[in-house]
C-alpha positions in Angstrom: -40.9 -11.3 57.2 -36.9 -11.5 57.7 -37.0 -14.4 55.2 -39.0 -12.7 52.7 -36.8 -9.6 53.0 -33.9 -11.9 52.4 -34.9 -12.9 49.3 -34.1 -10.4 46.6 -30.8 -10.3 48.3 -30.0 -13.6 47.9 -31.2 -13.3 44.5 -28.9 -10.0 43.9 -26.0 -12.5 45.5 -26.7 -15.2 42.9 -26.7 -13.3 39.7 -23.4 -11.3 41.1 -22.3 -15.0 41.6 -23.7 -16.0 37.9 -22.2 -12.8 36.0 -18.6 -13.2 37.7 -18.2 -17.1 37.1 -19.7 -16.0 33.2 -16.7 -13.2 33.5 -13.7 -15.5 34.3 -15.1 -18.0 31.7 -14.9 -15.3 28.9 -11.7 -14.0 29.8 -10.3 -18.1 30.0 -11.6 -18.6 26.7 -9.9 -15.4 25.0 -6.6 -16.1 26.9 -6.7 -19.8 25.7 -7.2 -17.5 21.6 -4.4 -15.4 22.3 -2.2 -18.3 23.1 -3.6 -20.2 20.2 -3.0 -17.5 17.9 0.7 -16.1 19.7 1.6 -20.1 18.6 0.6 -19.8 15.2 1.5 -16.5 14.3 5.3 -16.4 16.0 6.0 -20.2 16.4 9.9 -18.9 17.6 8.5 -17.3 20.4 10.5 -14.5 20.4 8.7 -12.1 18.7 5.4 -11.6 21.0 7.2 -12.9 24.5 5.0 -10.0 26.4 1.9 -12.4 26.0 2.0 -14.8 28.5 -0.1 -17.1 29.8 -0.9 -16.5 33.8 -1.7 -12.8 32.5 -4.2 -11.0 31.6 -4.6 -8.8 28.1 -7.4 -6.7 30.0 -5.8 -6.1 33.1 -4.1 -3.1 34.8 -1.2 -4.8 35.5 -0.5 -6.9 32.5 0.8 -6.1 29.1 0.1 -7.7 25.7 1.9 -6.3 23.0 -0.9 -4.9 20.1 -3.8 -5.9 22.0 -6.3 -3.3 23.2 -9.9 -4.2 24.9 -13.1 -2.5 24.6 -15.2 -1.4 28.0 -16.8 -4.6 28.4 -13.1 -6.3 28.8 -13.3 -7.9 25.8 -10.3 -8.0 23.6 -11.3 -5.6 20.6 -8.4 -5.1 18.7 -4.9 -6.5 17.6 -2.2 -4.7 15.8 1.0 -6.2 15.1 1.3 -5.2 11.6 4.9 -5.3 10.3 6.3 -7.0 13.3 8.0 -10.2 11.1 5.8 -12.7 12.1 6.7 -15.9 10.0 3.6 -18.2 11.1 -0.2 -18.8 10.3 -3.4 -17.4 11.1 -5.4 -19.6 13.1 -9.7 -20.2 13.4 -8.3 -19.5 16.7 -8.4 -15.8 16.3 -12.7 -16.8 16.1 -12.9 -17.4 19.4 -12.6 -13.5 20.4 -16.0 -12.2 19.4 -15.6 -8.7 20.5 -12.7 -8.4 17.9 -13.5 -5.3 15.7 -10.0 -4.6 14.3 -7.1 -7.4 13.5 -4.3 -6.2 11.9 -1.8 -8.4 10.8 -0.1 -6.6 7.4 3.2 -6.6 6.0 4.3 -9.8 7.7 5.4 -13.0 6.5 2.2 -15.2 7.3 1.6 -17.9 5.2 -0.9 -20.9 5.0 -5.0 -19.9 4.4 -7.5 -17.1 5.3 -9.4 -19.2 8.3 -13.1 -19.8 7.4 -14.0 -19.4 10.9 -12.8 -15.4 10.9 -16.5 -14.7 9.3 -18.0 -15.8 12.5 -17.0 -12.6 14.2 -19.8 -10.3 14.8 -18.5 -7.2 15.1 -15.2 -7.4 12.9 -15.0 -3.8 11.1 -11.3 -3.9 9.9 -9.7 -7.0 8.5 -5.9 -5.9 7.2 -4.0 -9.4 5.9 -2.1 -7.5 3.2 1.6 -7.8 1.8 2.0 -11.6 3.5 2.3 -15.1 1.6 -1.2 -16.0 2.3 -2.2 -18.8 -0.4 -5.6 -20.9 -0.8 -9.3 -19.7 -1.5 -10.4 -16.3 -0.2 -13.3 -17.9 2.2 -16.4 -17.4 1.2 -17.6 -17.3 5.1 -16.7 -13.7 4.9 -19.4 -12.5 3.0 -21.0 -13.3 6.2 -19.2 -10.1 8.4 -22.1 -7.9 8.4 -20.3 -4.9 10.3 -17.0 -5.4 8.0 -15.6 -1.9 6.5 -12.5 -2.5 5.4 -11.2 -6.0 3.8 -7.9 -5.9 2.6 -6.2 -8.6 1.4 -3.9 -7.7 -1.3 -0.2 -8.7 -2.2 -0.5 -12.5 -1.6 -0.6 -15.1 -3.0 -4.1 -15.9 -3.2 -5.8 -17.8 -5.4 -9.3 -19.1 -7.0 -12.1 -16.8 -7.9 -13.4 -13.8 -6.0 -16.6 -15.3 -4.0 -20.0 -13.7 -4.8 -20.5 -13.9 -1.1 -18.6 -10.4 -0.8 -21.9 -8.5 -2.4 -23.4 -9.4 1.0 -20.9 -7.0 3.1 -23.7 -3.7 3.0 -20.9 -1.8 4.9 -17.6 -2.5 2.9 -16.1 0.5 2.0 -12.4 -0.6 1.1 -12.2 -4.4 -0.7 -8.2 -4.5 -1.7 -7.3 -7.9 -3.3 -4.7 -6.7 -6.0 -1.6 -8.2 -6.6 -2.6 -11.9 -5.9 -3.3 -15.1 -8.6 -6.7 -14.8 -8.7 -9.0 -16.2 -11.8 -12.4 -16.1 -13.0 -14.8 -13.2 -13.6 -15.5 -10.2 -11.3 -18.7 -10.8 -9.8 -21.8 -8.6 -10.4 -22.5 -8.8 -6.6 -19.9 -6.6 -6.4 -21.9 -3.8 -7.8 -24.3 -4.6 -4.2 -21.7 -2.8 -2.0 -23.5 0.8 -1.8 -20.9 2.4 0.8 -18.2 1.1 -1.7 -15.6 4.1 -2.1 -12.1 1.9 -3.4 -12.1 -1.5 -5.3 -8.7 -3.1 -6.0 -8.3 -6.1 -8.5 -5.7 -5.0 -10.1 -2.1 -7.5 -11.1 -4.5 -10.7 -11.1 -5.8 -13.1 -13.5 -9.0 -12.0 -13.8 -10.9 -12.6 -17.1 -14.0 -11.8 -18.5 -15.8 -8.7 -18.6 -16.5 -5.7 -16.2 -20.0 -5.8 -14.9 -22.1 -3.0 -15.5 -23.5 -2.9 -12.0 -20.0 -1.0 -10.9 -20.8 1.9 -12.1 -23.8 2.4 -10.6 -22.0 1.9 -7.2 -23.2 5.3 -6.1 -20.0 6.2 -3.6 -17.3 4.3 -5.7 -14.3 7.3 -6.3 -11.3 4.2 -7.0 -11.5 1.4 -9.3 -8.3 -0.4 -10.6 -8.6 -3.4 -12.8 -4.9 -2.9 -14.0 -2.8 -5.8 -15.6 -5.7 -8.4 -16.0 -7.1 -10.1 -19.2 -10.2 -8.9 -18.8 -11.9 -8.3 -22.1 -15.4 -7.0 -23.8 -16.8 -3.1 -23.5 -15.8 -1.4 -20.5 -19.0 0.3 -19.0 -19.7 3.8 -20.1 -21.2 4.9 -16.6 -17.2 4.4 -15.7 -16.1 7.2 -17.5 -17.3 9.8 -14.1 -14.6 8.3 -12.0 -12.0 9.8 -14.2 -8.4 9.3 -13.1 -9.9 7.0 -10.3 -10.1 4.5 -12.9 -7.7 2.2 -14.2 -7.5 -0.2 -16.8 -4.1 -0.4 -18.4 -2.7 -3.8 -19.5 -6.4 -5.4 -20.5 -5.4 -5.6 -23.9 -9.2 -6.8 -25.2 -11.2 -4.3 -23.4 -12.5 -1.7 -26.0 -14.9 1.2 -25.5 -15.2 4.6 -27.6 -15.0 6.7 -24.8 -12.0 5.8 -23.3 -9.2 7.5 -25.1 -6.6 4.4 -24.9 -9.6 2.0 -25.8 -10.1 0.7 -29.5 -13.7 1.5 -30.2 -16.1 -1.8 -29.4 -18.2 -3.7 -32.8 -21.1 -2.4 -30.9 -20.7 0.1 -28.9 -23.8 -0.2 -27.1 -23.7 -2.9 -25.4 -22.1 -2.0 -21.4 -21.9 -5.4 -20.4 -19.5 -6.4 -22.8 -18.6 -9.8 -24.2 -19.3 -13.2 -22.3 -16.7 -14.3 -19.9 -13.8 -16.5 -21.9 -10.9 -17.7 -20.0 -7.4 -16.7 -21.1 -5.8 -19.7 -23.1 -2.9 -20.2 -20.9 -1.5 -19.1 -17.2 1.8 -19.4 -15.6 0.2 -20.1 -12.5 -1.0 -23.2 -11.4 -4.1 -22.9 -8.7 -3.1 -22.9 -4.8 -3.9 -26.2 -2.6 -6.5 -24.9 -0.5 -6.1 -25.1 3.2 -9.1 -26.4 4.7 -10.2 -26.1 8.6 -13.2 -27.1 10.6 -16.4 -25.3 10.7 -16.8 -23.3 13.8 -20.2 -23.9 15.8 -21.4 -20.9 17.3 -24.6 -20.4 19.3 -24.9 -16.5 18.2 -27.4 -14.3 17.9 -27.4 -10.5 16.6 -23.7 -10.1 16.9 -23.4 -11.8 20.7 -22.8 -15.1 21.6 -24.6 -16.5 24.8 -26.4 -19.7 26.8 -30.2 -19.0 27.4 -31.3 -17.9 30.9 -33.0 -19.8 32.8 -34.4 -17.3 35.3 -37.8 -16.2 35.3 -38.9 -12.6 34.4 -40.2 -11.3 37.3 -39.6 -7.4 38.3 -37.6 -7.6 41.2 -35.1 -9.9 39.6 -35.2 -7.7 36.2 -34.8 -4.5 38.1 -31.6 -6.1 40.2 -30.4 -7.3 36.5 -30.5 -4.1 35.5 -28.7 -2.6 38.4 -26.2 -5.3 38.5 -25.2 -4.2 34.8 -25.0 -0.8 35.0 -23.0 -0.8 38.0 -21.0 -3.4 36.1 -20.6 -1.2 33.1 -19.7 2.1 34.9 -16.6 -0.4 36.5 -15.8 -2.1 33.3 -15.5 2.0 31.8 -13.2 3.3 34.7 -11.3 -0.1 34.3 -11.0 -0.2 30.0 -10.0 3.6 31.1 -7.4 2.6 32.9 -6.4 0.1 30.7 -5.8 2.6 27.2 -3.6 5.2 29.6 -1.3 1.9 29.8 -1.5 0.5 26.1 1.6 1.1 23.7 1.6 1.0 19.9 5.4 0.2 19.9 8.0 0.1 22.3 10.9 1.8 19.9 8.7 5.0 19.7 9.3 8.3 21.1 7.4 10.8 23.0 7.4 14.1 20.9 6.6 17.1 23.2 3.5 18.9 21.5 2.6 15.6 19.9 -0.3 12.9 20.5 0.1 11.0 23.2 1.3 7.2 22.0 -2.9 6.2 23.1 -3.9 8.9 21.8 -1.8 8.2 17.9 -3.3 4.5 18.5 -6.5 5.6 18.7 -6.1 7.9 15.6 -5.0 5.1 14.0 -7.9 2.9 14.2 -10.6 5.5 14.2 -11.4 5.7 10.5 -12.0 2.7 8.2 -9.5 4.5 5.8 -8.0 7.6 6.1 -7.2 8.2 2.3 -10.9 8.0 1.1 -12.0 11.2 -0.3 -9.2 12.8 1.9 -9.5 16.7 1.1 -8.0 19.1 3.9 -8.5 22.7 4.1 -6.3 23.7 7.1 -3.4 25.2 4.7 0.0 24.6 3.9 1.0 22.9 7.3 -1.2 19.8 7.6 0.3 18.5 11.2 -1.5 18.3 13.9 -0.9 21.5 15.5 -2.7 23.1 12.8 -1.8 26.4 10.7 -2.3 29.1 12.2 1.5 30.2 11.4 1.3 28.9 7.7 0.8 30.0 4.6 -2.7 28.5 3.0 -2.4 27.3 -0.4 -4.4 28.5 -3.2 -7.0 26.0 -4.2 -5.9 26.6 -8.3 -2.9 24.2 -8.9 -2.9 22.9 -5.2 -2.2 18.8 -4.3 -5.3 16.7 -4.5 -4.2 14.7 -1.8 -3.3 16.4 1.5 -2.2 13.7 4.7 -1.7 15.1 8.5 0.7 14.0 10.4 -0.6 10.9 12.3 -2.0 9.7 8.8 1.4 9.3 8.0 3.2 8.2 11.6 0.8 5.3 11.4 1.4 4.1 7.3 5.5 4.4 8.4 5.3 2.8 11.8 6.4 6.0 13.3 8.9 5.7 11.0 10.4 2.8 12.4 14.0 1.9 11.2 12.8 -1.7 10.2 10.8 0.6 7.4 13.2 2.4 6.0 14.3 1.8 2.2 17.3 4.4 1.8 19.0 7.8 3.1 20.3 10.1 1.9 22.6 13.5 3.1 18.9 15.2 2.8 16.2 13.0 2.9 15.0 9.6 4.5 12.4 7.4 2.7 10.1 5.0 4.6 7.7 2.3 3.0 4.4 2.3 4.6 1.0 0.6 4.5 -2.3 3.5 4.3 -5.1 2.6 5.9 -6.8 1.2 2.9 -4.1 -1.0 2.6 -2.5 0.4 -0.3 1.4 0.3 -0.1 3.5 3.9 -0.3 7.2 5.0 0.0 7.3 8.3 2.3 10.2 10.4 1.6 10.6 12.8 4.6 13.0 15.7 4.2 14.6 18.2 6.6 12.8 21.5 6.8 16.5 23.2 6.3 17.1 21.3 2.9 13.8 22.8 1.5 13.5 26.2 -0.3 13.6 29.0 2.4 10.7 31.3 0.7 7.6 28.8 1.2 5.9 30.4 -1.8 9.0 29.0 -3.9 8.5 25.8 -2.3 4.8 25.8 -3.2 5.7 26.8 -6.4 7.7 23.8 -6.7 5.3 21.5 -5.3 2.7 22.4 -7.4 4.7 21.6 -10.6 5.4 17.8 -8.6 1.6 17.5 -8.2 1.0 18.2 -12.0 3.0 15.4 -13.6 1.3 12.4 -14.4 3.0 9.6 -16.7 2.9 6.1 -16.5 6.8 5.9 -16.3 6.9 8.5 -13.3 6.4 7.4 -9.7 2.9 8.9 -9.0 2.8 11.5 -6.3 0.1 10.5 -3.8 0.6 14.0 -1.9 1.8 15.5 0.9 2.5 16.9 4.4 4.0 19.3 6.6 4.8 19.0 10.1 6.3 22.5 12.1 7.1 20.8 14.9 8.9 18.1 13.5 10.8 20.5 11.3 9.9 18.1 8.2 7.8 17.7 5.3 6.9 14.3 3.7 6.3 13.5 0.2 3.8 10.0 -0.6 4.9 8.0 -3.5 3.3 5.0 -5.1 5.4 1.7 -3.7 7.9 0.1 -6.7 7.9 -3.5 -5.4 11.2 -4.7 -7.3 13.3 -1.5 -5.9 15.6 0.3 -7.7 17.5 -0.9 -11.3 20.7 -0.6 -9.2 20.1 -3.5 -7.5 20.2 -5.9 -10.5 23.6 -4.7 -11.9 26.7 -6.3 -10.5 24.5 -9.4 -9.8 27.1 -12.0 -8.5 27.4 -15.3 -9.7 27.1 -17.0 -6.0 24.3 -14.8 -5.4 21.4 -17.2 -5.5 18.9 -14.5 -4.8 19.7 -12.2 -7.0 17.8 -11.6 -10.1 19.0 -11.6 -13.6 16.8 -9.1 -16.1 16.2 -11.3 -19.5 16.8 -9.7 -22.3 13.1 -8.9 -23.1 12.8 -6.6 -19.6 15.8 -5.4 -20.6 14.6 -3.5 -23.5 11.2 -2.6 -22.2 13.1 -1.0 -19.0 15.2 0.7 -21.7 11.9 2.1 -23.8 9.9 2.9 -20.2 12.7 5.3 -19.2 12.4 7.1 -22.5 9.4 7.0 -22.6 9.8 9.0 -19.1 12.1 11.3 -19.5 10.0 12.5 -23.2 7.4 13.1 -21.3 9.0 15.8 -18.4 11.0 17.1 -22.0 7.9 17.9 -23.7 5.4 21.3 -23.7 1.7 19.7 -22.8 -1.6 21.9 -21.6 -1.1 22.7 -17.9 2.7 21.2 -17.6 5.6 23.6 -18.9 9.1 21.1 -19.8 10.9 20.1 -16.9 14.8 19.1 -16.8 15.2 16.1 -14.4 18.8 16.8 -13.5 20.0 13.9 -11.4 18.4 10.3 -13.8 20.7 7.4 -12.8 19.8 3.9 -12.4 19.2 4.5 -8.4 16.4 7.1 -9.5 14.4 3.9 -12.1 12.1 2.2 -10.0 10.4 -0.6 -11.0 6.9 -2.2 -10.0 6.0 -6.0 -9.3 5.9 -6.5 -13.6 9.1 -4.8 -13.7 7.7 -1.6 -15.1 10.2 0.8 -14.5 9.3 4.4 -13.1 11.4 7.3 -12.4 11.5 9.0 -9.3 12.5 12.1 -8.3 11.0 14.0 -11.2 11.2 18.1 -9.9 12.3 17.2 -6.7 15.0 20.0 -7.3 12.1 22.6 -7.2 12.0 21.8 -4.1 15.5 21.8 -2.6 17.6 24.7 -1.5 20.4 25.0 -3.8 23.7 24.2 -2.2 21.6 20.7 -1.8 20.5 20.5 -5.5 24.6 21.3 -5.9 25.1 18.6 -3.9 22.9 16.0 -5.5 24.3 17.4 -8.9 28.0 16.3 -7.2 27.1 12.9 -6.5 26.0 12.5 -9.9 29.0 13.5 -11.6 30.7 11.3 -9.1 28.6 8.1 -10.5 29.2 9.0 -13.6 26.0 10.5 -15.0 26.7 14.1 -15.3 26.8 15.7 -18.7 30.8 17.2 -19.5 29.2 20.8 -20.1 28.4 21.5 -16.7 31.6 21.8 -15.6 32.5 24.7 -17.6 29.2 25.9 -18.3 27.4 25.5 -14.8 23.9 25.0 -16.5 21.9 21.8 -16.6 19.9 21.3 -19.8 17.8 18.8 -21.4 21.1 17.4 -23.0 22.0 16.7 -19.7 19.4 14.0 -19.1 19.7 12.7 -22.5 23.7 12.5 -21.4 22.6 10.7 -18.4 20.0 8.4 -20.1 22.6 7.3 -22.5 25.1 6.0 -19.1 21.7 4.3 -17.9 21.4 2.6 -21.5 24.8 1.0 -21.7 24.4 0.1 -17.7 21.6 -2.0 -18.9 22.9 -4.2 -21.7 25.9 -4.6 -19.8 24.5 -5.1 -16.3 27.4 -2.6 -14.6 27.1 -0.2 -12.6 30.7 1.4 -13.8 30.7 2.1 -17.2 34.0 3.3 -18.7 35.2 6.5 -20.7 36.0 3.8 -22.9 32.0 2.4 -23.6 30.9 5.8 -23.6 33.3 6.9 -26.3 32.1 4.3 -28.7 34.3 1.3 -27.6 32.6 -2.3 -28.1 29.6 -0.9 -29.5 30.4 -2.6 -33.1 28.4 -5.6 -34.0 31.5 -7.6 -33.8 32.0 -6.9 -30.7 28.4 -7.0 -29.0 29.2 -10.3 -27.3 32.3 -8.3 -25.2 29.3 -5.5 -24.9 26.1 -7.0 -23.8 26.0 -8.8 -19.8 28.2 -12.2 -20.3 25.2 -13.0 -17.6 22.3 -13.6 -20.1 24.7 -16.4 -21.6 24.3 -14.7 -25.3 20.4 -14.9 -25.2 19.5 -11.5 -26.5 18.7 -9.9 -30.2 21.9 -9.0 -31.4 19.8 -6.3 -34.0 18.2 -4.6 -31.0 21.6 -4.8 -28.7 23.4 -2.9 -32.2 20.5 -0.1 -32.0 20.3 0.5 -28.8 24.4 0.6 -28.0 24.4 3.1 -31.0 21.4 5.4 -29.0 23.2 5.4 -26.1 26.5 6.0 -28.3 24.5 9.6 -29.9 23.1 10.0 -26.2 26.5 10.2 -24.6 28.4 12.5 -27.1 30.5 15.0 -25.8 29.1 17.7 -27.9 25.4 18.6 -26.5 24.2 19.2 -30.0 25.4 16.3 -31.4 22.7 14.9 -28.7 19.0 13.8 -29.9 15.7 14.9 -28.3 14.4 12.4 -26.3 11.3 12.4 -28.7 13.6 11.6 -31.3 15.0 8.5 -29.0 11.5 7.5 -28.2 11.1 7.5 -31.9 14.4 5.2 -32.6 13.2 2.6 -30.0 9.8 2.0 -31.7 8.0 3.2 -28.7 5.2 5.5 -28.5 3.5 7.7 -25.6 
């Protein structure tokens, strides 16, 4: 009897035995991945020194930066987005099957997308934007079943887009714009039915657009910008309104689209057959090739068969073993997020979320700027609104972020973020959490507009302009308790025009605009500033006040936008004085104001004309002298024009636009032309 008594006890002692030796394997195997992949991705060392080999990522004690575990003590996620990491990705990063999240954005990682990353069961949330990533895009990730997000853009990937991505049922973010991509879109696209946001744009994509797109029955963003894709763009299209974009496909046609030339025949959605552009400045990426990883998997977990038998008393101790094991492994994961950090350079905000609790927020949603709508007023932080003013639903921002939405795009806006400062503002680049890439301009609560229904006022008038020459205002926030509100801007890639005047001979980074981009920066800025000039339905004409080559942006094609459209609306007005003093400092302020005290359109045109000549001749200090007429004679063009560009320019087109910015610049405001009447002398057109 004592022996038979003994039994399930010793049974109870072996499987405690089995599960803990199976337990320490596991947690060898992803130690030995994290060191793999801390190797690869920092190769100096310096950069991730807190993971370290006798500890443990999982443990009470131990801390690795970025990597958080689930309850099972499995490692679940890493973050280390924007961290500088200079290395590769490795199939190491495989060997972690519990891995839901891996964030690796805005680094410097180079080398291929491994093949062996679709062999990760439960991968939600794969974020390998704004690196040098080259190669194919694997086609072994059309096998993440549980994948929601997949961005991959601003790389330099290359090779078609594989039809293997139809597959992912639960993709609700695919972002692979700004890469060298060729070939067709695939129809299997048009499989994805929780697709919200599709990215191709600034590729080299050819072909048609597949009518199966727009019956993607959640699909609210589709960009196909600055492709040469071709044919009749899809009629069904036309319901995603502004959430559509097709600029720069110069042989797409379609009746219904206002800035499309009609089709031949019109009634035909799928367009024309896919052709394939007859040259490209890009040559095709080696592709980086690693070994297949075997895996013994089955319905997302990876395992050895049992060899016990099924009999009741062993499956009832099984059962008990792995609940009680569970309820530990809760307590300890517990445990374990009360000790995690985001970032070590962040700072505990009394009547803020905890640093777990922001982490948390971070990762909760697959992307917090689908469909995002909020109704809790003007203040949008996270304390809520119960002391603000709500805004009126007629005329009010689309787009409304919270607070932690836009702590987590900035980094908690970290310092190795931030783009510029000013006496009033600080802006921020940040990465959203569908991987598209914004500039955050926070500004002090006392350099705002003191009445909040002027400020309102003023922000609705922002919200309202839309050009293709304007930064686009993604929207907006307001935190009480930081004493702040945040304006979200589209992301110019090549910065500010500033930075390519002055360019120094033994700079070898710096770039020197052709003449070509010269001119169409020139045109794009008139374009702009017509556009706040004119009278349109549901915009009144806006004064910009403060244009200067620091306010053109331009984009990765050198597309030049100008920021800070209204922002005066905004502003209290010793501040707007202020801005209005730096200008006239610079160089850009119109002679008027300083006996008349008003700004007028004249006053942009003044300081559109100082941008002009700063362009042809690549200075940022442009002299009484060149604004008074001086070297603008065709004999002279040569003294006139950058001595940088080594006399390759139109010597016609450097004549006509040295005499705009000559009528631009006079020092009578009515001997000034309208902007439309600029527009009109550059050959441009809105």
């Amino acid at each position: 009897m004592a022996s038979r008594s003994s039994l399930p006890r010793l049974l109870l002692l072996l499987l405690i035995s089995a599960a803990a030796a199976s337990s320490s394997s596991s947690h060898n195997a992803e130690l030995d991945a994290l060191m793999e992949l801390k190797e690869a991705l920092d190769p100096s060392g310096r950069l991730l020194a807190s993971w370290a080999r006798g500890g443990d990522p999982c443990g009470r004690g131990d801390y690795f930066e970025g990597v958080s575990c689930d309850a099972r003590g499995r490692v679940a996620a890493i973050s280390l987005q924007g961290k500088g990491l200079a290395g590769t990705v490795p199939p190491a990063v495989a060997m972690l099957p519990g891995l839901t999240g891996l964030y690796l954005h805005y680094n410097d990682l180079g080398g291929g997308i491994p093949r062996e990353l679709g062999g990760l069961p439960e991968l939600a949330e794969l974020y390998l934007g704004v690196n040098n990533l080259s190669g194919n895009i694997p086609v072994e990730l059309g096998r993440l079943a549980s994948l929601q997000v997949l961005q991959l853009g601003y790389n330099q990937l290359s090779g078609s887009i594989p039809t293997q991505l139809g597959q992912l049922k639960k993709l609700a973010v695919l972002a692979l714009q700004s890469n060298q991509l060729t070939g067709a879109i695939p129809a299997s696209l048009g499989d994805l039915p929780a697709l919200t946001r599709l990215d191709l744009s600034s590729n080299q994509l050819f072909g048609s657009i597949p009518s199966k797109l727009a019956e993607i029955p959640q699909l609210s963003s589709l960009n196909l910008r600055n492709n040469t894709l071709s044919g009749s763009v899809p009629s069904g299209l036309k319901k995603l309104h502004e959430g559509f974009r097709y600029e720069n496909n110069s042989e797409l046609c379609g009746a219904q689209f206002d800035s499309l030339k009609p089709c031949p025949d019109d009634g035909n959605d799928d367009g024309k057959m896919p052709h394939k552009p007859e040259s490209s400045s890009i040559k095709p990426q080696q592709i980086q090739k690693t070994a297949d990883l075997n895996r013994n998997c089955d319905n997302g977990g990876c395992s050895k068969p049992s060899t016990l038998s099924a009999g009741a008393v062993i499956a009832g101790t099984i059962i008990i073993v792995a609940g009680a094991a569970a309820c530990g492994l809760s307590v300890f994961s517990w445990h374990r997020r009360q000790k995690q950090k985001v970032g070590s350079s962040v700072e505990h905000l009394e009547g803020r979320l905890s640093l777990d609790q922001s982490k948390e927020t971070c990762q909760r949603s697959a992307s917090s700027l689908i469909n995002v709508e909020y109704s809790s007023g003007w203040d949008t932080s996270s304390e809520g609104s119960q002391h603000g003013v709500r805004l009126s639903s007629e005329g009010s921002p689309s787009v409304r972020f919270n607070l932690e939405e836009v702590e987590c795009a900035t980094q908690y806006f970290s310092d190795v973020n931030l783009l510029g400062k000013s006496n009033f503002a600080a802006t921020y680049k940040g990465i959203m959490r569908d991987g598209s890439v914004v500039a955050v301009k926070s500004i002090n609560k006392s350099s705002c507009k003191s009445e909040e229904a002027d400020f309102l006022k003023g922000l609705r008038m922002l919200t309202s302009l839309r050009h293709e020459n304007l930064v686009g205002l993604r929207g907006f926030c307001r935190s009480r308790a930081r004493g702040e509100c945040f304006l979200v801007y589209d992301f110019m890639g090549n910065g500010s025009l500033s930075r390519y005047l002055d360019v120094k001979d033994e700079d070898a980074d710096a770039t020197v605009l052709d003449w070509a981009t010269r001119v169409s920066i020139i045109q794009g800025i008139a374009k702009g500033v017509d556009y706040l000039h004119s009278s349109k339905p549901n915009k009144t004409p806006l004064v910009h006040q403060s244009i200067s080559a620091d306010k053109v942006l331009m984009d990765h094609l050198f597309v030049p936008h100008l920021s800070g459209a209204g922002l005066h609306k905004l502003l209290a007005d010793d501040v707007v004085f202020s801005t209005l003093k730096d200008s006239a400092a610079m160089g850009y302020l119109a002679p008027e104001y300083t006996t008349t005290g008003r700004f007028t359109d004249k006053g942009d045109v003044y300081a559109f004309g100082v941008v002009v000549l700063q362009v042809l001749t690549g200075r940022r200090a442009v002299s009484a002298h060149l604004r008074l007429g001086g070297g603008a004679e065709s004999g002279r063009l040569d003294d006139l024009v950058d001595p940088r560009l080594g006399g390759r320019f139109s010597r016609p087109e450097a004549a006509k636009l040295a005499g705009v910015a000559l009528l631009c610049t006079a020092e009578v405001p009515a001997q000034r032309p309208a902007m439309a009447a600029v527009v009109q002398q550059l050959g441009t057109s809105q």
